[in-house]
C-alpha positions as CSV (number, residue, x, y, z in Angstrom):
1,X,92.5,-59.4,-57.1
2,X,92.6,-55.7,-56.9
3,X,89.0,-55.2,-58.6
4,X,87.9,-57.9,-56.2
5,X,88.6,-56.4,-53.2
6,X,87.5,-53.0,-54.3
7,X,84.0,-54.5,-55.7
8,X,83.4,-56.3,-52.2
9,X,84.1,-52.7,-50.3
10,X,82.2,-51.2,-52.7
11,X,79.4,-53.8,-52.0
12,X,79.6,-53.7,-47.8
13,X,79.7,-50.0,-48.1
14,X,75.9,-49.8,-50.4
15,X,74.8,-52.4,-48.3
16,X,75.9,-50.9,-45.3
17,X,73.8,-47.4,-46.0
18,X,70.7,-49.0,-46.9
19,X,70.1,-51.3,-44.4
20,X,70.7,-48.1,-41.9
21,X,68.2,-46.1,-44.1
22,X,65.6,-48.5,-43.9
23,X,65.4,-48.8,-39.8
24,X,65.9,-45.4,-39.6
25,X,62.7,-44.8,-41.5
26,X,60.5,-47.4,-39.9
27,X,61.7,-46.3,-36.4
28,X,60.6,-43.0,-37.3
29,X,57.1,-44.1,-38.8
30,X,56.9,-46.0,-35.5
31,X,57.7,-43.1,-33.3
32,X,55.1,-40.6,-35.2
33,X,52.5,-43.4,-35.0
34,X,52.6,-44.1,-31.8
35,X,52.9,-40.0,-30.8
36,X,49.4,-39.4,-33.7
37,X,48.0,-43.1,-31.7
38,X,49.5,-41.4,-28.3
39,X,47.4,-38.1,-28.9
40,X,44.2,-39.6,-30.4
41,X,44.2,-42.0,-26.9
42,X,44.2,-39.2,-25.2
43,X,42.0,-37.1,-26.7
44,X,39.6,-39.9,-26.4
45,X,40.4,-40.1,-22.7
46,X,39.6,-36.6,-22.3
47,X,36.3,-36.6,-23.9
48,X,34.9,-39.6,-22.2
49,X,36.3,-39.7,-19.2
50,X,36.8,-36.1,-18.1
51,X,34.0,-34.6,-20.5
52,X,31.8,-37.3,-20.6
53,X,29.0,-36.4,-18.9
54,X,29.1,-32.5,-20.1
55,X,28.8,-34.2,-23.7
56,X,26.6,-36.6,-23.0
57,X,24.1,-33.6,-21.7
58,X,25.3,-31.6,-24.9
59,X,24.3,-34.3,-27.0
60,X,21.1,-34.7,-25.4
61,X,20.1,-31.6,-25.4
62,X,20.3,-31.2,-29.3
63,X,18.5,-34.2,-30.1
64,X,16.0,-34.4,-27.0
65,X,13.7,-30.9,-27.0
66,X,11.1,-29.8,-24.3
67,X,7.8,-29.0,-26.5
68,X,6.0,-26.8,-23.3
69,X,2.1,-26.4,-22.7
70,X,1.1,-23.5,-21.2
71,X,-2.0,-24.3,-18.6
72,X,-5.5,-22.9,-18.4
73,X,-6.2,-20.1,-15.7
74,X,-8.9,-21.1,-13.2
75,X,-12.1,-20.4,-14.1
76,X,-13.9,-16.9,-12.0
77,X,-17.4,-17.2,-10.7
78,X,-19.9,-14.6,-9.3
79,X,-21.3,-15.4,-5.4
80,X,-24.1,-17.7,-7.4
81,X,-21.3,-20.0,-9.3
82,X,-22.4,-18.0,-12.4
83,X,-19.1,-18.1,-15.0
84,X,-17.7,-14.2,-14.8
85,X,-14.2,-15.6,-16.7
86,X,-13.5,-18.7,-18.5
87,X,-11.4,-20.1,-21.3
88,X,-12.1,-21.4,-24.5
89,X,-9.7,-23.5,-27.3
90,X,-7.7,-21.3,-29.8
91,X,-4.5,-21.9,-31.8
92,X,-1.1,-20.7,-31.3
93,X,1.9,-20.4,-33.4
94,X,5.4,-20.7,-32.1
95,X,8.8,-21.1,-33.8
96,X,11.8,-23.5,-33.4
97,X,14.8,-21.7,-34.1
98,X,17.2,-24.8,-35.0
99,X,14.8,-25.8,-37.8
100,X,14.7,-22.9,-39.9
101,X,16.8,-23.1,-42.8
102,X,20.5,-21.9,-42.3
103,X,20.9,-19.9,-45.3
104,X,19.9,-16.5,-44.7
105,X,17.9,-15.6,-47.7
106,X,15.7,-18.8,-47.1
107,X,15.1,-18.1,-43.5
108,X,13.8,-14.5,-44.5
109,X,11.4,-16.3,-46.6
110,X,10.4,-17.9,-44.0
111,X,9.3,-15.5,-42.1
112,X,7.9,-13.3,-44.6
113,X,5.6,-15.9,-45.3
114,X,4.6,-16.6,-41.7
115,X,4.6,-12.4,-41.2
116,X,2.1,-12.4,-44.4
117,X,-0.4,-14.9,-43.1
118,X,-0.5,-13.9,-39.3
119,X,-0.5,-10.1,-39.9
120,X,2.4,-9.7,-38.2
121,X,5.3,-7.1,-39.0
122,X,8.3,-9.7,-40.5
123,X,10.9,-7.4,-37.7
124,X,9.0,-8.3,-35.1
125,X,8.7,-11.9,-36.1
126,X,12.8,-11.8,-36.3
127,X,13.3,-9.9,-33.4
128,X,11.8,-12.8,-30.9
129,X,13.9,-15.1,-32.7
130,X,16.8,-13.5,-33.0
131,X,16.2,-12.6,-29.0
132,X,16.6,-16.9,-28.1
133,X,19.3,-17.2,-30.5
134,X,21.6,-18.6,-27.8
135,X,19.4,-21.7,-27.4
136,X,17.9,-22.5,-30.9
137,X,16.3,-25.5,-29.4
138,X,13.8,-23.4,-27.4
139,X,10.6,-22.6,-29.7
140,X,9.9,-19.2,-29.9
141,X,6.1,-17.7,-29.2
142,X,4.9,-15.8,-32.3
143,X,1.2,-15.1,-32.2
144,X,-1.8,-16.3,-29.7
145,X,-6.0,-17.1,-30.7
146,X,-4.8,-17.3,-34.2
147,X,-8.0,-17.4,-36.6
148,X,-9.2,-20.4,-38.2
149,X,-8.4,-19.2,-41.6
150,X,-5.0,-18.7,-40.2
151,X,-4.4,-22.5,-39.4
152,X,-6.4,-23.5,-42.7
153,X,-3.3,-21.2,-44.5
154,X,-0.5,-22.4,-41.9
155,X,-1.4,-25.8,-43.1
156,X,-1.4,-25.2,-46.6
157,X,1.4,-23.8,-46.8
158,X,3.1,-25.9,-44.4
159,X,6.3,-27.4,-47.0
160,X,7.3,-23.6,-46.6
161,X,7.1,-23.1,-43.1
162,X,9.9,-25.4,-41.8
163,X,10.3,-24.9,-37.9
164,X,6.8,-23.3,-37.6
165,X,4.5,-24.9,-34.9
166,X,0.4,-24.8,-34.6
167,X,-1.1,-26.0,-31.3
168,X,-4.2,-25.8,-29.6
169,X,-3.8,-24.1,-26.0
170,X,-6.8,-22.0,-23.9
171,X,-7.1,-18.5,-24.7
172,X,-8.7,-16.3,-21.6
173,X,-12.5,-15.6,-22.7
174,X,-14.5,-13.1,-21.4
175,X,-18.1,-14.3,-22.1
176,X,-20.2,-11.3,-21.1
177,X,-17.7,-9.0,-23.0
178,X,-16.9,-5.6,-21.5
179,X,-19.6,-6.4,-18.1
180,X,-17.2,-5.7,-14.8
181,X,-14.2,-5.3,-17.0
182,X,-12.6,-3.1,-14.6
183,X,-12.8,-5.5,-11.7
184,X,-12.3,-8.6,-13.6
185,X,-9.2,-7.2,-15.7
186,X,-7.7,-8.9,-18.5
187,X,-4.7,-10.8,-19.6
188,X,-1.8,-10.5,-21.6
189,X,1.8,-11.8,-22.9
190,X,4.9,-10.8,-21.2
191,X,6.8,-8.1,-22.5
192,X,10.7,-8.7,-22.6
193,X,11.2,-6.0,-20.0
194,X,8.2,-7.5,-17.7
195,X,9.9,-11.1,-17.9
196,X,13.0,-9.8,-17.0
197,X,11.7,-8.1,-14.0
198,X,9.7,-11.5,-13.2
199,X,12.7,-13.6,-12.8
200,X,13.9,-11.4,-11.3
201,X,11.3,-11.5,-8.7
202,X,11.4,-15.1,-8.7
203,X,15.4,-15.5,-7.6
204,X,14.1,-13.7,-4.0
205,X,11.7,-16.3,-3.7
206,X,11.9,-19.8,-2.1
207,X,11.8,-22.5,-4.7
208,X,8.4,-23.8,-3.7
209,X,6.8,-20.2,-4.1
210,X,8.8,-19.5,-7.9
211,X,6.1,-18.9,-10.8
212,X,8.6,-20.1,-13.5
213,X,7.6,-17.3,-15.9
214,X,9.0,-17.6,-19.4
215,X,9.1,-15.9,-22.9
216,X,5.5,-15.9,-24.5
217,X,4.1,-16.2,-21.1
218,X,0.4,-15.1,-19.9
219,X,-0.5,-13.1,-16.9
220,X,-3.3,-11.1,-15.2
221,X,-2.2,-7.1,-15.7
222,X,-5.3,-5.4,-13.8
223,X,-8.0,-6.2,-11.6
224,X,-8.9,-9.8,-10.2
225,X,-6.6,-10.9,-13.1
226,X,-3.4,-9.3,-11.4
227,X,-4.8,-9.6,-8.0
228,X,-4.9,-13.5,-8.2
229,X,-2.1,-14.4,-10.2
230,X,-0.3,-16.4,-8.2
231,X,-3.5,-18.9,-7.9
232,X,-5.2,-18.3,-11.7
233,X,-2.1,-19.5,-13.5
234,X,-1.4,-23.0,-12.7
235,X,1.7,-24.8,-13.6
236,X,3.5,-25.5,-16.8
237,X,3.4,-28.7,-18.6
238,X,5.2,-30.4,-21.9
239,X,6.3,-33.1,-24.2
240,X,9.8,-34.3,-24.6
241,X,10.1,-35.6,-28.1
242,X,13.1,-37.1,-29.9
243,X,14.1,-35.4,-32.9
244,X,16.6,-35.5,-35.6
245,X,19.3,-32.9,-37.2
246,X,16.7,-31.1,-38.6
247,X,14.4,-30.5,-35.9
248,X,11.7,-33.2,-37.3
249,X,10.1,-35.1,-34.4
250,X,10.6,-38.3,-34.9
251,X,9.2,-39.8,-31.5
252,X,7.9,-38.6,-28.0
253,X,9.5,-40.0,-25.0
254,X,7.2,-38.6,-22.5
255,X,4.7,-35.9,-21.1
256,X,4.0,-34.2,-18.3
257,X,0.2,-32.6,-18.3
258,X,0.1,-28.9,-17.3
259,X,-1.5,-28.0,-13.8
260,X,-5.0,-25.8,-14.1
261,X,-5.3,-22.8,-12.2
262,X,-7.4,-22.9,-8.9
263,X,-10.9,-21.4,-9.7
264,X,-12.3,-18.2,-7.6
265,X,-15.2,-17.3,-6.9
266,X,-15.8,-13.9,-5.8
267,X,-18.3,-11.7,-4.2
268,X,-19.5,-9.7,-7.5
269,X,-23.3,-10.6,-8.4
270,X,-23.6,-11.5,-12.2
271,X,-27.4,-10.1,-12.1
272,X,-26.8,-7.1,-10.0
273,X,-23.9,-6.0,-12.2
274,X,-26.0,-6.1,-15.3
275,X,-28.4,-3.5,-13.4
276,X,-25.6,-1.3,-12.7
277,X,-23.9,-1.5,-16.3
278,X,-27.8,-0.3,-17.5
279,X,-28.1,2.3,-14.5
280,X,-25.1,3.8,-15.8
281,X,-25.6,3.7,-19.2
282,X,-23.2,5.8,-21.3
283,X,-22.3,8.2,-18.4
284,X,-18.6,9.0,-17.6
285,X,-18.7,7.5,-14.2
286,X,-18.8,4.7,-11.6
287,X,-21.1,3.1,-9.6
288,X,-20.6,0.5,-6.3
289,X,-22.9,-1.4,-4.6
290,X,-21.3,-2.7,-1.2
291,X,-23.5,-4.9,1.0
292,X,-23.5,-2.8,4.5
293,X,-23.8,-6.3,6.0
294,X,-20.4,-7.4,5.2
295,X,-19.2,-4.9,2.9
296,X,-18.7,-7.4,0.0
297,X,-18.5,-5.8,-3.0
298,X,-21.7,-6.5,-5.5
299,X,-21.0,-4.6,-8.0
300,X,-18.9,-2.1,-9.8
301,X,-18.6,-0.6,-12.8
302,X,-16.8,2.4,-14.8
303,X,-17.0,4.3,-17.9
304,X,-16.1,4.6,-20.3
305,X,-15.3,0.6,-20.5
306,X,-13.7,-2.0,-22.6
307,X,-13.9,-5.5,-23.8
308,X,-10.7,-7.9,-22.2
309,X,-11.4,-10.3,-24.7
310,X,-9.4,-8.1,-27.1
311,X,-5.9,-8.5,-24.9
312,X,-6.6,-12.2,-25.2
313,X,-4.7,-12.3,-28.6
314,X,-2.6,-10.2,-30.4
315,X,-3.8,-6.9,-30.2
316,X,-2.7,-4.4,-33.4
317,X,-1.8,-0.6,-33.9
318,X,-4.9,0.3,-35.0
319,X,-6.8,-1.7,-32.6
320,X,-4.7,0.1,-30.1
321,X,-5.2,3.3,-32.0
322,X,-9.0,3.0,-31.8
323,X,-9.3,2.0,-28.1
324,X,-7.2,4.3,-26.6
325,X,-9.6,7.0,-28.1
326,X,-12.5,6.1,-26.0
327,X,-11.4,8.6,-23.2
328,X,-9.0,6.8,-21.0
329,X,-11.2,3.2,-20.9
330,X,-8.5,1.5,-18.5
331,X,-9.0,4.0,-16.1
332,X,-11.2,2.5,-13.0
333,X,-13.2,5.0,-12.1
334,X,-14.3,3.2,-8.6
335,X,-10.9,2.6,-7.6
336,X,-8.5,5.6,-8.9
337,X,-9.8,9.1,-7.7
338,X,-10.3,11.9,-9.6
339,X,-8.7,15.2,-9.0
340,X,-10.8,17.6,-6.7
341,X,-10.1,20.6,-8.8
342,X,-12.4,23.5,-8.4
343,X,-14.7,21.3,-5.8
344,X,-11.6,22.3,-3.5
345,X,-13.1,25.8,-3.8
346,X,-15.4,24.7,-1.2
347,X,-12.9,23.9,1.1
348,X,-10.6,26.6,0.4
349,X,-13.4,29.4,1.2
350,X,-14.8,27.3,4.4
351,X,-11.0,27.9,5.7
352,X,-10.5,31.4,4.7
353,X,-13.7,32.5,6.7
354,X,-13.8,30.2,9.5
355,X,-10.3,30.9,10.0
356,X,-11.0,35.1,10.9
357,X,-8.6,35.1,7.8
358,X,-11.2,36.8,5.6
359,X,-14.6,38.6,5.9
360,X,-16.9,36.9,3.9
361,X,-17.4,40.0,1.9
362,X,-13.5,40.7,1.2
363,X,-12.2,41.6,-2.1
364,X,-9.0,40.6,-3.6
365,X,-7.5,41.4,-7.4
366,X,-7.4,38.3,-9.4
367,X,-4.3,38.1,-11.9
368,X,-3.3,35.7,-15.1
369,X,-0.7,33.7,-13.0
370,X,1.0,33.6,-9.5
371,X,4.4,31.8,-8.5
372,X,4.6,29.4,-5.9
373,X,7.9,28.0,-4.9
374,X,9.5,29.0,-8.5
375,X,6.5,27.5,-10.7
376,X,4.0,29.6,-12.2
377,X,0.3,28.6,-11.8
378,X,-2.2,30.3,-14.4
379,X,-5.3,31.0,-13.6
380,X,-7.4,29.1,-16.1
381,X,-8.3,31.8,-18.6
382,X,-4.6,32.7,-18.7
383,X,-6.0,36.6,-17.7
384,X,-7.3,37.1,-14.2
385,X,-10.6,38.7,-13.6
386,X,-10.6,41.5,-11.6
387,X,-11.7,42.4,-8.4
388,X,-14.2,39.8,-7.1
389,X,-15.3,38.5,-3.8
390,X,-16.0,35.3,-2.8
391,X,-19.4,34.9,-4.3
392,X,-17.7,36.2,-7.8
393,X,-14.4,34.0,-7.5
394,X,-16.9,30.8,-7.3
395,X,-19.4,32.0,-9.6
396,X,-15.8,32.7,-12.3
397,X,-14.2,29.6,-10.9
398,X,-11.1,31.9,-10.2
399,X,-7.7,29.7,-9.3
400,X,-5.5,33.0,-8.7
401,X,-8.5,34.3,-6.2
402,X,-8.6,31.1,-4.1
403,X,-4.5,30.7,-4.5
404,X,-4.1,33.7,-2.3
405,X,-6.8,32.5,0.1
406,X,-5.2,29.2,0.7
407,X,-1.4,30.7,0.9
408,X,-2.7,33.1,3.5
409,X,-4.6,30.1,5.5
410,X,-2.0,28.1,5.7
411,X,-1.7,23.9,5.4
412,X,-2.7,23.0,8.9
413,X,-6.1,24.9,8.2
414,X,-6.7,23.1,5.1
415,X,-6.1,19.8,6.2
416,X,-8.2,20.5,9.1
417,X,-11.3,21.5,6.8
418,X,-10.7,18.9,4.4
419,X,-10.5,15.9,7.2
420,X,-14.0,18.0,8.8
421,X,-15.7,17.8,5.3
């Protein structure tokens, strides 16, 4: 009776504990299920409902890309509707960031390949890319008016070139070559420092006057060019395309056509500016005709010159090199003065005489150098020439003779004989 007893206490007390144990552990199992199911909800709630539209644009911007098209610049005619500036089809090359492999050692491959068939320094090549690294959907401009044996190797060699874009755009074209350079101008890409100082330009504007400048953009940098930006450029245009983790398109979901610049025509006369160019043949120089009817300019040329149709692509170092030796060719010879220099003479003696300042027949030392206001001027054989008069100061050219003339004039007396002549 004993053993009995103790075998049923024994028994309620085993039973007893596991049946505890077992609720114990489902009630906890329920409790971090519904806390893990609690959190998850949430979560959920969060993103959809609070984050929802932020990830809806997040996801649509990775797999929706803008694909833009830059537009043709209006077209610049002489008085007689004769083309002075035009455009012609050429190939450009651009890159898109978020298709390049993601290894590094593959993506330097990349663009040593690219740097080898476009001629252009790998650094550089990085640098632009590396420059829109915060939005690797935006396709990066590499090189403009590529050649056609450029697109012939792009294409080839395509399977390496993952992320590297040929397209057919307008390239400025200058079809009489260097003729009126200097009043036509040329154009050329933005620099990052220009672009920067665009936008900022364009945040003080309203909206309906913004020019929407971007990287790899084109602009007028002298003459009519510059002048007439604002209506030469036209508007920019694109695709939006569909693509997929990789960056392959995989359909296009619509297009907006770029805007054309407004065409100009101008006063110049395409006939009478040939004239002039062969009037002023190789001299260093300018010429102008100006109608005295009107005063519309007819012509105008300046030497030493240069062809704009070079600044319509890439232009290299040694291209650079070789241009900038031709004796200042950007200078505009009809447009930015030249420095009296010793034609001042003139006036300098007209003012020492007419003044009562000087006898015509005085004679003053000449020296190697004189200080005015704490800077030395030298006299330009760095030694003077003795004793001269007027007649011998102009017949030597002597600075330090006609220095001490115009100190002891004065200012007003020059400016009076300078406005009289």
């Amino acid at each position: 009776m004993a053993f009995t007893q103790r075998s049923s206490s024994f028994g309620e007390k085993k039973g007893g504990r596991t049946v505890g144990r077992q609720y114990q552990s489902v009630f906890i199992m329920l409790m971090l299920s519904l806390v893990m199911l609690g959190g998850i909800g949430s979560r959920l709630a969060y993103l959809q409902l609070v984050q929802g539209e932020r990830n809806r644009e997040l996801a649509e911007d990775n797999r929706i890309l803008l694909l833009p098209r830059r537009p043709a610049r209006g077209t610049i005619f002489d008085r007689n509707g004769k083309i002075l500036v035009g455009s012609r089809l050429a190939h450009s090359v651009s890159i898109w960031p978020i298709s390049l492999p993601k290894e590094q050692a593959e993506k330097d491959r990349v663009i040593e390949r690219l740097a080898q068939i476009l001629d252009v320094p790998a650094v550089e090549i990085m640098e632009r890319v590396e420059r829109t690294s915060y939005n690797p959907n935006k396709a990066v401009p590499i090189s403009r008016g590529v050649s056609s044996a450029q697109t012939t190797a792009l294409a080839e060699y395509a399977s390496e070139l993952p992320g590297v874009r040929v397209e057919a755009e307008a390239v400025r074209n200058y079809p009489h070559g260097d003729l009126a350079a200097h009043a036509l101008g040329y154009t050329g890409e933005l620099s990052p420092e220009d672009l920067e100082e665009k936008i900022k330009e364009d945040e003080a504007l309203e909206d309906d006057e913004k020019m929407e400048y971007r990287l790899g953009d084109v602009i007028g940098k002298m003459g009519l060019e510059m002048a007439l930006e604002p209506t030469l450029r036209g508007e920019w245009g694109g695709q939006q395309v569909e693509v997929d983790s990789s960056g392959n398109v995989l359909s296009v979901i619509g297009e907006e056509p770029p805007i054309s610049g407004q065409d100009v025509q101008t006063s110049l006369d395409l006939d009478l500016q040939k004239a002039a160019e062969v009037a002023l043949g190789d001299h260093i120089g300018a010429i102008v005709a100006i109608d005295p009817r009107d005063g519309a300019v007819r012509a105008m040329v300046s030497r030493p010159t240069f062809d704009p149709n070079i600044f319509s692509t890439r232009i290299t170092q040694a291209q650079w090199e070789q241009f900038t030796k031709n004796g200042y060719p950007l200078v505009n010879r009809a447009m930015q003065a030249y420095a009296p220099a010793s034609t001042f003479k003139i006036v300098t003696t007209t003012a020492g005489i007419e003044s009562g300042k000087f006898d015509a027949e005085v004679v003053l030392p000449t020296y190697a150098s004189l200080n005015f206001g704490g800077i030395q001027f030298w006299d330009w054989n760095n030694a003077g020439f003795g004793p001269l008069g007027f007649r011998g100061a102009m017949a030597w050219s002597s600075d330090t003779f006609f220095y001490q003339v115009g100190r002891a004039v004065g200012e007003n007396e020059l400016q009076m004989w300078m406005r009289a002549y």
